[in-house]
C-alpha positions in Angstrom: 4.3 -5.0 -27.5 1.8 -7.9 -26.1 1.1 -7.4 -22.5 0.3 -10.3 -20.2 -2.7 -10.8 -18.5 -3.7 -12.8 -15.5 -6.8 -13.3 -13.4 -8.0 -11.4 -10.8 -10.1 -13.2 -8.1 -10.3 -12.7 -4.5 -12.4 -15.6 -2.2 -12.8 -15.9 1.4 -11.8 -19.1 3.4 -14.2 -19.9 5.9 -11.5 -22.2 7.8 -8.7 -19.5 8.5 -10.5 -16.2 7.7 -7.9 -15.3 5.0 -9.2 -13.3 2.4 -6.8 -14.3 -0.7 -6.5 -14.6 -4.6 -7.1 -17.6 -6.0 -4.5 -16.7 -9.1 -1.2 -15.9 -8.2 1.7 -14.4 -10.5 5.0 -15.8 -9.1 6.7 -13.0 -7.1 9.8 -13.7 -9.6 7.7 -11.7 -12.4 6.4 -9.2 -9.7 9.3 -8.2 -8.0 12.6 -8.8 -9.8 12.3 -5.3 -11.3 9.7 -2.9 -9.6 9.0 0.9 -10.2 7.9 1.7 -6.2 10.5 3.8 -4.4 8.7 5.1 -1.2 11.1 8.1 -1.1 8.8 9.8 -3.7 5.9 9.8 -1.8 6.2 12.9 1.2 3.3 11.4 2.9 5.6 7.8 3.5 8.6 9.8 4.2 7.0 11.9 7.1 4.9 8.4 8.4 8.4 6.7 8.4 10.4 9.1 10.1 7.4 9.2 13.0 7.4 5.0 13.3 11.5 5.8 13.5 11.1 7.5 16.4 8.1 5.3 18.1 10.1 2.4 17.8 13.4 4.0 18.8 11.9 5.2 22.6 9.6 2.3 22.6 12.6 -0.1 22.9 15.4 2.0 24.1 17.0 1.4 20.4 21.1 2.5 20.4 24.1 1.3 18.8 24.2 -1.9 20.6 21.3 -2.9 18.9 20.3 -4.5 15.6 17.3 -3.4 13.1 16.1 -5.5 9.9 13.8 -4.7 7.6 12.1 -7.1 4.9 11.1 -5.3 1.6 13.0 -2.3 2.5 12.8 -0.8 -0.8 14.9 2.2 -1.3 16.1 2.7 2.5 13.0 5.2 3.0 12.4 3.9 6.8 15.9 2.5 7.8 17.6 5.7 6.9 16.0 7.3 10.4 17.3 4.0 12.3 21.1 4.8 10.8 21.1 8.8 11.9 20.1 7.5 15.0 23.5 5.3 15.1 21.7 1.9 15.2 23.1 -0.7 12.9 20.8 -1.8 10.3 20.2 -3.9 7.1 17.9 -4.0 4.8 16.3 -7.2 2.4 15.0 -6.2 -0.5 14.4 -8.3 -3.5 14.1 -6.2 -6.5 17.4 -5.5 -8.1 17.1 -2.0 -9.0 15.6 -0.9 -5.6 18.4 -2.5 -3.8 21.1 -1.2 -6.1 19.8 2.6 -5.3 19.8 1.8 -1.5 23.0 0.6 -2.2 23.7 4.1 -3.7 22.4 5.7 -0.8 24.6 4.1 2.1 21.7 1.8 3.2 23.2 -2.1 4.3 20.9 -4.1 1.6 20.6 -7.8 0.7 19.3 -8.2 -2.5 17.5 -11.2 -1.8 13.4 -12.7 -1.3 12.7 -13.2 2.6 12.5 -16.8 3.9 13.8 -19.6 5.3 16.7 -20.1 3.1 18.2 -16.7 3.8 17.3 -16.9 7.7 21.7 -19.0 7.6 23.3 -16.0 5.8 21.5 -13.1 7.5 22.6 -14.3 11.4 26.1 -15.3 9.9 26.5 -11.7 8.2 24.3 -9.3 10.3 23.5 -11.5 13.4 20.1 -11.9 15.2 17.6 -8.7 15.4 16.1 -7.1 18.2 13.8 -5.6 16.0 12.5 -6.8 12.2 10.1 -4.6 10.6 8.2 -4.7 7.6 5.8 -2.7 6.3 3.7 -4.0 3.3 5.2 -7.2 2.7 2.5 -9.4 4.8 0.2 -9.1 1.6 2.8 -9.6 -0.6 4.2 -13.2 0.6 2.4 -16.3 -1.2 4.2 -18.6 1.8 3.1 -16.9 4.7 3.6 -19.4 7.3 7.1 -20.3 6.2 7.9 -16.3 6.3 6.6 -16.1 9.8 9.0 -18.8 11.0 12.2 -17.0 9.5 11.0 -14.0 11.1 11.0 -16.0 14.5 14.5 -17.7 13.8 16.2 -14.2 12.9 14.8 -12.4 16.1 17.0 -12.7 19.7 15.2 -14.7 22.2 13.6 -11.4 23.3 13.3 -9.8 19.9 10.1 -7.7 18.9 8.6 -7.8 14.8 6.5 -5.1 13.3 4.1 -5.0 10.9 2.2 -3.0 9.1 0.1 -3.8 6.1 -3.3 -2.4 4.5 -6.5 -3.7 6.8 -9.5 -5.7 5.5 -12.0 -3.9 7.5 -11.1 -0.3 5.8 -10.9 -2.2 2.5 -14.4 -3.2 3.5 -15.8 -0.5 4.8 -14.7 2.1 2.3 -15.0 0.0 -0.6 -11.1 0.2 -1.6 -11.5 -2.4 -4.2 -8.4 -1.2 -5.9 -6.4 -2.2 -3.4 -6.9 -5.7 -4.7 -4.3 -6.3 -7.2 -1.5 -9.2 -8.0 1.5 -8.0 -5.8 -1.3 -8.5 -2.5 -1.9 -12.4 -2.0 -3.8 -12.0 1.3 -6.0 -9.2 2.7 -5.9 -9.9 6.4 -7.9 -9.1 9.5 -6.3 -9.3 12.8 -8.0 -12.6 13.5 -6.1 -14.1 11.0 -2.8 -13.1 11.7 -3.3 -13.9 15.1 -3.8 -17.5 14.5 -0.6 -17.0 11.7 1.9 -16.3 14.4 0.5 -18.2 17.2 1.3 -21.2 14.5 4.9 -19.3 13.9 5.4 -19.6 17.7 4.8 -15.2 18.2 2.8 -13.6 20.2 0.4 -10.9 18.6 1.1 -8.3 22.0 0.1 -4.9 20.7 -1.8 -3.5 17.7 -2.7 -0.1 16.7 -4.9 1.3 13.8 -2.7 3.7 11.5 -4.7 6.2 9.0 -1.6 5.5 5.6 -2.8 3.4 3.0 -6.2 4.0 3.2 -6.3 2.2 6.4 -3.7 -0.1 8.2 -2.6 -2.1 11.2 0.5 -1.8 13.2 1.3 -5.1 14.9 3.7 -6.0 17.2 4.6 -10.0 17.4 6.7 -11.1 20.5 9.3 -14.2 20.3 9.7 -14.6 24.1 7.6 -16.9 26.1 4.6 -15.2 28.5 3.8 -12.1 27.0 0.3 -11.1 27.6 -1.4 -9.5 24.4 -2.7 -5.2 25.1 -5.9 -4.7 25.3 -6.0 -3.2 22.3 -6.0 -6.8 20.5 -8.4 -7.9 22.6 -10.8 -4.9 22.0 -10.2 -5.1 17.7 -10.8 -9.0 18.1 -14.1 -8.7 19.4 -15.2 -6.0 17.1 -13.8 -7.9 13.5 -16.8 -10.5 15.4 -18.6 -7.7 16.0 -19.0 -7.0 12.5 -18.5 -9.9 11.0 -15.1 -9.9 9.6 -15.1 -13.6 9.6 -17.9 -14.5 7.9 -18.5 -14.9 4.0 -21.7 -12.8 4.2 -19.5 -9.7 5.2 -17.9 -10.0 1.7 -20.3 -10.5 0.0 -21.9 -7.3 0.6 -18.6 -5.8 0.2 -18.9 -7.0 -3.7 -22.4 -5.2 -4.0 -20.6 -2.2 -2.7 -17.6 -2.5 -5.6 -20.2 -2.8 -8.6 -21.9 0.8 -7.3 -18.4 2.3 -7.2 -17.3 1.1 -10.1 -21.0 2.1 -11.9 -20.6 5.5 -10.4 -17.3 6.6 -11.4 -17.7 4.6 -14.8 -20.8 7.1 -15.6 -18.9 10.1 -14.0 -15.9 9.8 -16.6 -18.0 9.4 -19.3 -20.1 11.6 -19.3 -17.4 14.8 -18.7 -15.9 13.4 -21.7 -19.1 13.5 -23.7 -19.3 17.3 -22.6 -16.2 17.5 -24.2 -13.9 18.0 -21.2 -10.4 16.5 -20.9 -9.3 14.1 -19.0 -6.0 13.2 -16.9 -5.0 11.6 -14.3 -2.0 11.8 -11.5 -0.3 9.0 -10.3 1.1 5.6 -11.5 0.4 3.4 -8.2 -0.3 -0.6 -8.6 -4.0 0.3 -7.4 -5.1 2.6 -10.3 -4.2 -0.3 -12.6 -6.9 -2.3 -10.4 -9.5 0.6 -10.4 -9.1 1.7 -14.2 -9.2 -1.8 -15.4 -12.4 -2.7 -13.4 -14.0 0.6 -14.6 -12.6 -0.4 -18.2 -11.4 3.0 -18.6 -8.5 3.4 -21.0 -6.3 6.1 -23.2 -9.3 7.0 -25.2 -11.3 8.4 -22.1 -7.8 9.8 -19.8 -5.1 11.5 -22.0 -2.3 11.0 -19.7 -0.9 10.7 -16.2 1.9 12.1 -14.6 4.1 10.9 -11.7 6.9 12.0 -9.3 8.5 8.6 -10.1 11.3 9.4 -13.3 11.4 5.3 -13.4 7.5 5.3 -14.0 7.3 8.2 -16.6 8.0 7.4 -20.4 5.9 4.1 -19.7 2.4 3.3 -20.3 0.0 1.7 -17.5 -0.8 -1.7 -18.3 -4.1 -2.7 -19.9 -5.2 0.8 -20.1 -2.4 2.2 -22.3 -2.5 5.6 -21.0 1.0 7.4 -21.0 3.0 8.1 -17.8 4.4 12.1 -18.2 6.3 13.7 -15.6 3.5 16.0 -13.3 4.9 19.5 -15.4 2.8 18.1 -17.9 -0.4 19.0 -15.9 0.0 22.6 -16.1 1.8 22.4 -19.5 -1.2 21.0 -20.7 -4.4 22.2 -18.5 -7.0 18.9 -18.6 -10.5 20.1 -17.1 -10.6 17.1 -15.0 -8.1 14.8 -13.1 -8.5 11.8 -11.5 -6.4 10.9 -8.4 -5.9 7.1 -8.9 -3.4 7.2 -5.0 -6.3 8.3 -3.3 -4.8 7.5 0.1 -1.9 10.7 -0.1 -5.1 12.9 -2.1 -4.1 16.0 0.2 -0.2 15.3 -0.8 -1.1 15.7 -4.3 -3.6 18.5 -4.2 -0.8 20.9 -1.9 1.5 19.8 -4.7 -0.5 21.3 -7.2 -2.5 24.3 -5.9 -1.4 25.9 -9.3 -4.0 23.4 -11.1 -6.5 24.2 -9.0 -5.6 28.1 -8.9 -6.2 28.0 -13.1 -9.2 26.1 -12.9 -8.7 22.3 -13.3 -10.7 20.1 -11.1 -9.6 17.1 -9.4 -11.8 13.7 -8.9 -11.6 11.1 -5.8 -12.8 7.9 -6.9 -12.8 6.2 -3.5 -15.0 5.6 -1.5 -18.0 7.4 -3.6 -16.8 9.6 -6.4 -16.9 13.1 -6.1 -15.2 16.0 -7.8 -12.5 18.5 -6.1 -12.1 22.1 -7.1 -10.5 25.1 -5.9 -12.1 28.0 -3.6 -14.6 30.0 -5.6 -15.1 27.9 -9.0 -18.2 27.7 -10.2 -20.0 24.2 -9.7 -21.8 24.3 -13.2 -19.1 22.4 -15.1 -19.5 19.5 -12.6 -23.1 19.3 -11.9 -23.2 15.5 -13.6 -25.6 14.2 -11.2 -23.1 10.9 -10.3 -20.3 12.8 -8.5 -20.4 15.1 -5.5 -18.5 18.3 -5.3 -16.7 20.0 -2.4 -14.0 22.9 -2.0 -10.1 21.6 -2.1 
């Protein structure tokens, strides 16, 4: 069936160092119905259960407390809040992902985040001591109207945390693929400071976390006189440092992109001109991004396979390439695959040592291509000149 296409451009805005799209898809069409379930991902499972447990010391969490998450998706992170016996409650607004939290005896609005929910929320739950979200910042087209619920649902001394995927790794390792529809903004910590200082928070804290590629941990205050770490101090200066707000820094990023995407482009075709087969692993939002820029498409990768059974039987978009369930990889022995969720790479590869073990080769596309095999294959088959090689 026709598939629908929209626009994918990213600008900088000199004024409040956002780095956005300038197309947006209404988050209706995004997010109604959505295929992402953390849970399948071991890598966000054991990241989740270690925030838990932060959080949980860092402010004396117990039963007498309250913990919201926005865009809590299948329960993954408030599941460790519940054992611990803290009342919790989850928003999410796609209807499938809310109905298997549901399942799984996680409290879960199935509602979008905002204003209009802020009445219902202290009427049914009452007002947090803690909100968390984790990769929603990027997500929200109305920011600053998010940022204000978030205020209005916390207690007077209520903490919010954040994490969400940082510019500066974007930047700096050339993740281009994490630019896609579902992430409006790409933000540096200068410009959510200045987001929740007009939301009436406090940034106070901030630490760098390694998931995703790269992210930020941020904690925003609603009471009055807290003084920021200096942790936010010392990553303030150095987004100046480098540039971070400044067009110029950008721009060199989008040099950066067109080599990538060159490189790997060249890399995939010419192991299929050898005659080697292609797969890949993975179904995540951010291969769409990268195959689609490197117009790579079913004729050059047979298939891919993912952990998700709501992903497989289903073709990625624009590309066309077949989802199959990851049995498929030994059932069917491609030469090459190509890891399109770079950022859980080691995941996969322990997943499938067998792969390796028989032969088959693995390929990183980010940040510079280069080619995984297994301990003592020969490096013949792979000498391409575009890709480097290394031992998995």
């Amino acid at each position: 069936q026709p598939e629908q296409c929209f626009p994918l451009r990213v600008a900088y805005c000199e004024h409040c160092h956002l780095v956005q799209l300038l197309d947006r898809v209404p988050p209706e069409e995004l997010f109604t119905e959505y295929l992402y379930f953390s849970s399948y991902s071991d890598t966000v499972l054991r990241h989740a259960a270690q925030m838990a447990r932060q959080l949980i010391q860092r402010f004396g969490l117990g039963p007498s407390h309250r913990v919201v998450e926005v865009a809590s998706n299948d329960g993954y992170l408030l599941q460790y809040f519940q054992r611990a016996g803290i009342p919790v409650l989850g928003v999410e607004p796609a209807k499938n992902i809310a109905a298997y939290a549901l399942q799984r005896g996680i409290p879960t609005l199935n509602a979008f985040f905002g204003p209009p929910l802020v009445p219902q929320l202290l009427a049914e739950f009452g007002a947090a001591d803690l909100l968390i979200g984790n990769n929603v910042l990027a997500h929200v087209p109305e920011i600053n109207g998010f940022l204000s619920a978030v205020r209005d649902c916390l207690k007077p001394d209520g903490w919010a945390v954040f994490e969400f995927p940082y510019v500066v790794d974007l930047v700096e390792h050339c993740e281009f693929d994490t630019i896609y529809h579902e992430h409006v903004f790409y933000y540096s910590l200068s410009a959510v400071e200045r987001l929740a200082r007009r939301a009436g928070l406090t940034l106070a804290d901030v630490s760098h976390q390694s998931l995703h590629g790269g992210s930020l941990r941020i904690f925003l205050s609603r009471a009055p006189g807290v003084q920021p770490t200096e942790a936010v101090s010392y990553m303030l200066e150095r987004e100046q440092r480098l540039g971070v707000t400044s067009a110029g820094y950008y721009q060199r990023f989008a040099a950066a992109v067109e080599r990538v995407r060159s490189q790997l482009r060249s890399l995939l075709m010419e192991l299929k001109a050898k005659g080697h087969r292609l797969a890949a692993y993975g179904a995540p939002a951010k291969g769409n991004t990268l195959l689609n820029v490197c117009q790579i498409d079913n004729r050059t990768i047979e298939f891919t396979v993912d952990r998700n059974p709501f992903k497989q039987g289903k073709l990625l978009p624009g590309s066309r390439i077949p989802v199959l369930a990851p049995e498929a990889l030994l059932e069917s022995m491609p030469d090459f695959v190509l890891i399109l969720p770079w950022n859980i790479a080691q995941e996969i590869i322990e997943q499938q040592k067998e792969y390796l073990r028989r032969g088959g080769q693995f390929i990183l596309p980010i940040p510079t291509p280069r080619i995984i095999r297994g301990p003592g294959q020969s490096t013949a088959a792979v000498r391409t000149g575009v890709g480097e090689s290394e031992d998995a």
